[in-house]
C-alpha positions as CSV (number, residue, x, y, z in Angstrom):
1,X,24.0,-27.1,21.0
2,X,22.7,-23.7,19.3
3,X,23.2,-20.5,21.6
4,X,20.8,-18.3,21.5
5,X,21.9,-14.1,22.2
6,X,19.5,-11.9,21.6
7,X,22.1,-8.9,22.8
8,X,24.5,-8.5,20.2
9,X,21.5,-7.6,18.1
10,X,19.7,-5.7,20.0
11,X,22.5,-3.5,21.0
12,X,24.4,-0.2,20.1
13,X,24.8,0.6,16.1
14,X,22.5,-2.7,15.3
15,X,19.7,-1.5,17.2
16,X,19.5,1.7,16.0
17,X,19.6,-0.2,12.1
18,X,16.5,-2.0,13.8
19,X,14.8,0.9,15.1
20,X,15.5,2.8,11.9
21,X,14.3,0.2,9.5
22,X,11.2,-0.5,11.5
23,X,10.4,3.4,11.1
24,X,11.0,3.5,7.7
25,X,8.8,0.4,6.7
26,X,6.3,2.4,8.2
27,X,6.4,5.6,6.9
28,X,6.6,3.5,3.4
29,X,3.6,1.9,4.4
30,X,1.3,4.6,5.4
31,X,2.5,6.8,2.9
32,X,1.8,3.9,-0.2
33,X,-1.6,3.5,1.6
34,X,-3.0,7.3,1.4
35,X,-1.6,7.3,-1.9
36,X,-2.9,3.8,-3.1
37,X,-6.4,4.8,-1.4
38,X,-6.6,8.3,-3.1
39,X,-5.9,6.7,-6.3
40,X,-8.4,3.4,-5.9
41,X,-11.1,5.8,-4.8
42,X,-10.5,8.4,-8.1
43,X,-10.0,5.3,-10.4
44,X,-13.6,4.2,-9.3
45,X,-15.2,7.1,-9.4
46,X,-14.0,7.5,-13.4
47,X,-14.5,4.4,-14.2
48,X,-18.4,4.8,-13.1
49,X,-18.4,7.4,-15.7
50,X,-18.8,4.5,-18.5
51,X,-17.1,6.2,-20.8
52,X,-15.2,3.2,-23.2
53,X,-12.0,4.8,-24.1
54,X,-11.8,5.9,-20.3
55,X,-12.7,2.3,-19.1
56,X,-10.0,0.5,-21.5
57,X,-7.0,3.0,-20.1
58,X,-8.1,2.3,-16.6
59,X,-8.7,-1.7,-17.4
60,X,-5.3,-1.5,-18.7
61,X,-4.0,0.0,-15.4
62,X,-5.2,-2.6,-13.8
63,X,-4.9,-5.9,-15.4
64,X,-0.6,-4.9,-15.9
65,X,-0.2,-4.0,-12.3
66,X,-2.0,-7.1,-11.3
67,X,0.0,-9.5,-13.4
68,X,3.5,-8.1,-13.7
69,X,5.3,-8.7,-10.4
70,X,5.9,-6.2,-7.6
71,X,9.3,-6.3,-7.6
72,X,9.8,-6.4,-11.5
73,X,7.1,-2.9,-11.1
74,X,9.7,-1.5,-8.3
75,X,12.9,-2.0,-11.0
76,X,10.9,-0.2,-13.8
77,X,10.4,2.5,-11.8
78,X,14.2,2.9,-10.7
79,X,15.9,1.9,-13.3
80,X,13.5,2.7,-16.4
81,X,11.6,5.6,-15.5
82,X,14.6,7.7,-14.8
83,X,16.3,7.2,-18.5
84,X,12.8,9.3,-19.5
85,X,12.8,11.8,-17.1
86,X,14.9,15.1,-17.7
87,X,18.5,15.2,-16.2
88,X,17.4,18.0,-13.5
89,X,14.3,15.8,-12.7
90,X,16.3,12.9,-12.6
91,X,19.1,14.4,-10.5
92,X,16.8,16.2,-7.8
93,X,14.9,13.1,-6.9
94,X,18.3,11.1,-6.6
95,X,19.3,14.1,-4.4
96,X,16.0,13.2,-2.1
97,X,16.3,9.8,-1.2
98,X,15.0,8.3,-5.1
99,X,15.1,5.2,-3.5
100,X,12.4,5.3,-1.7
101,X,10.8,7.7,-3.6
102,X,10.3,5.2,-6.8
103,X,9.9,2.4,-3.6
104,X,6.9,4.5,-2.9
105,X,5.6,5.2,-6.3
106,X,5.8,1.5,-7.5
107,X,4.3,0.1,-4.5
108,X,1.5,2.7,-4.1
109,X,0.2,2.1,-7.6
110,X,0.5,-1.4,-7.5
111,X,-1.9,-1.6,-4.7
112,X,-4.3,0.9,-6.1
113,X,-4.8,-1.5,-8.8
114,X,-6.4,-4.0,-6.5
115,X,-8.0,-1.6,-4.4
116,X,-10.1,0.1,-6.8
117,X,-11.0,-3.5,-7.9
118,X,-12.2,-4.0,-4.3
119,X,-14.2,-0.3,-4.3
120,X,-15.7,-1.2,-7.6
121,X,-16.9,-4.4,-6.0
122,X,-18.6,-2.3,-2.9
123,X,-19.5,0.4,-5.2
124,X,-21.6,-2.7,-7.4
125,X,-23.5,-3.3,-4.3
126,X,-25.1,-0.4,-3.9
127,X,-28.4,0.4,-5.5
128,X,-28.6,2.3,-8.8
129,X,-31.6,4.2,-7.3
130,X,-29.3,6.3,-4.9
131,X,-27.4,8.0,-7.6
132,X,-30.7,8.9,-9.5
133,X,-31.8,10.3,-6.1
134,X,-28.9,12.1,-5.4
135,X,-29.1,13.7,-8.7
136,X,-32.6,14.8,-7.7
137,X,-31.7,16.3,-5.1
138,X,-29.2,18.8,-6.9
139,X,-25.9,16.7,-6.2
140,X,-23.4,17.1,-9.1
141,X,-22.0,13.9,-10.4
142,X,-19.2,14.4,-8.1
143,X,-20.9,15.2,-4.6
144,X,-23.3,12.1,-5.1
145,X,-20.2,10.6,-5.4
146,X,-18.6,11.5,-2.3
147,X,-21.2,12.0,0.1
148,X,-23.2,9.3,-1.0
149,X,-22.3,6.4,-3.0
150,X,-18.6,5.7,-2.5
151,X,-18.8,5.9,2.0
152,X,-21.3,3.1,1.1
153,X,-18.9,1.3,-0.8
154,X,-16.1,2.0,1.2
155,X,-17.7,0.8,4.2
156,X,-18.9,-2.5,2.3
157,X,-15.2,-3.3,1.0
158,X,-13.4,-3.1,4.3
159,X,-12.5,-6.7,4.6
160,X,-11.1,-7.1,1.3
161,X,-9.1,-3.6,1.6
162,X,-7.8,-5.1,5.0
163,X,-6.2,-7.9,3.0
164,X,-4.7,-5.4,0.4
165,X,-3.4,-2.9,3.1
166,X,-1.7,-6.5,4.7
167,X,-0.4,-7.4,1.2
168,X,1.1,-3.9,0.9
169,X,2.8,-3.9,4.4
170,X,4.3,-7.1,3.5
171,X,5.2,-5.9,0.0
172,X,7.3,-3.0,1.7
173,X,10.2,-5.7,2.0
174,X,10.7,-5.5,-1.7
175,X,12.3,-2.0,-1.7
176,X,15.0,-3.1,-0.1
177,X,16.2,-5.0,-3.9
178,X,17.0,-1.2,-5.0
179,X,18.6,-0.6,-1.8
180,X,16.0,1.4,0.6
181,X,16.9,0.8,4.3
182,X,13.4,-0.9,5.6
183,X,13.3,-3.2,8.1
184,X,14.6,-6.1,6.1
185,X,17.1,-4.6,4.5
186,X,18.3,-3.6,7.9
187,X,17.8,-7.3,9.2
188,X,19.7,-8.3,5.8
189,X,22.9,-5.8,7.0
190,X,23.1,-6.8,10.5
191,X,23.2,-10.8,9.9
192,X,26.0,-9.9,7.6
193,X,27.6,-8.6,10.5
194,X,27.0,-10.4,13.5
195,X,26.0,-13.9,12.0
196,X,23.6,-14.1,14.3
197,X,20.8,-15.0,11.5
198,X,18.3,-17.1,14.0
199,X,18.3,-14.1,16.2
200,X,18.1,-11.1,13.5
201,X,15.5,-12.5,11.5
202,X,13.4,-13.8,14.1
203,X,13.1,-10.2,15.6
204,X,12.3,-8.8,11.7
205,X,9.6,-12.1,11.5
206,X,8.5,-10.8,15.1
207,X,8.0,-6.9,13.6
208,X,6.1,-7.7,10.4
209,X,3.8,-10.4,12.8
210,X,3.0,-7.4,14.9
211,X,2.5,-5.0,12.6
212,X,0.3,-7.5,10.4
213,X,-1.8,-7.8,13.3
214,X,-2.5,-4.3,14.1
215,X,-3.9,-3.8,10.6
216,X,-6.4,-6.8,11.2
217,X,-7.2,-5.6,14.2
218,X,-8.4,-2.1,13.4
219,X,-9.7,-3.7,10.2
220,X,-11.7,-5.8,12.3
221,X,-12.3,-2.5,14.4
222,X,-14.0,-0.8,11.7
223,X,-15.9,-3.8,10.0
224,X,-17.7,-4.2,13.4
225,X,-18.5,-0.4,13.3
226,X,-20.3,-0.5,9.9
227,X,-22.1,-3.8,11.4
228,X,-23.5,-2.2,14.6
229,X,-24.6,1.2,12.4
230,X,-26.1,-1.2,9.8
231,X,-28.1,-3.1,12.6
232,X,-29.9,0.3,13.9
């Protein structure tokens, strides 16, 4: 008969893994986010410039961090791109935690790739006309851009950024193959430890379940604002 004990692993050094790895998932995901949304909203706006050589770099972007896997992305980054950095370079990020810093970098424009795929979508769906009238007005290029095209097509590619912002909490476990201590990574060292492997990763499954459904929910939050401000 299987024993189930909960307390070894939520106890002392173990729990404090827990607790740590839990925070740092998070920090790693909120800080790939803003820097994945940042990105997707830039890459948007240049690509709406329609210039070709600008358009094929950007294309580029896009279709190799969509079709080369995350984690082969994540080992590029922090085992490639230090070889062509400069030693000092090389040697201060190592000095501040590179793990997570090429975690973050890899995983941020990875999911910028697909986000500015979803923007571009939204920013389709609104009408050519409101650019020309922006431009009427006396809005530069970039002001009609921010103040009036891309909230519209922010607001209209919710859902599908939802899905993306899931994909990239999820995608936070993959750091843990160069060695940054999220929560499975932490989940990883304390089954080695205690054995207890039901127990461990059922409380890691019950984290990234929680977590998953938070983002929905204030996804969900702010789809049903844009709904109720559209029906006025």
């Amino acid at each position: 008969m299987i024993h189930l004990d909960f307390s070894t692993v939520l106890h002392g050094q173990y729990l404090d893994w827990l607790i740590g790895g839990a925070l740092t998932t998070l920090w790693l995901f909120a800080a790939a986010w803003i820097c994945a949304f940042t990105l997707a909203v830039l890459l948007v706006a240049l690509r709406a410039l329609a210039l070709p050589p600008l358009e094929w770099l950007i294309a580029a972007y896009v279709n190799y961090h969509r079709n080369v896997p995350g984690l082969v992305q994540i080992f590029v980054w922090y085992f490639g791109i230090p070889e062509l950095l400069p030693s000092p370079v090389t040697g201060f990020i190592n000095d501040h935690n590179g793990e997570f810093i090429f975690a973050l970098i890899a995983l941020a424009l990875n999911s910028a790739a697909y986000m500015s795929e979803d923007l571009r979508s939204g920013l389709r769906s609104v009408a050519a006309t409101q650019m020309e009238a922006a431009r009427a007005l006396g809005l530069s290029y970039v002001q009609s851009m921010r103040d009036v095209l891309l909230p519209q097509a922010i607001r209209v590619s919710v859902p599908p950024l939802v899905n993306q912002s899931l994909s990239l909490f999820k995608s936070t476990s993959l750091a843990m193959a160069i060695g940054v201590a999220e929560m499975t990574y932490a989940s990883r060292q304390i089954e080695n430890e205690t054995y207890r492997t039901f127990e461990t990763f059922a409380l890691a499954s019950a984290f990234y379940l929680l977590m998953s459904w938070a983002i929905m929910a204030l996804g969900a939050y702010f789809n049903n604002r844009h709904l109720q401000v559209k029906e006025r």
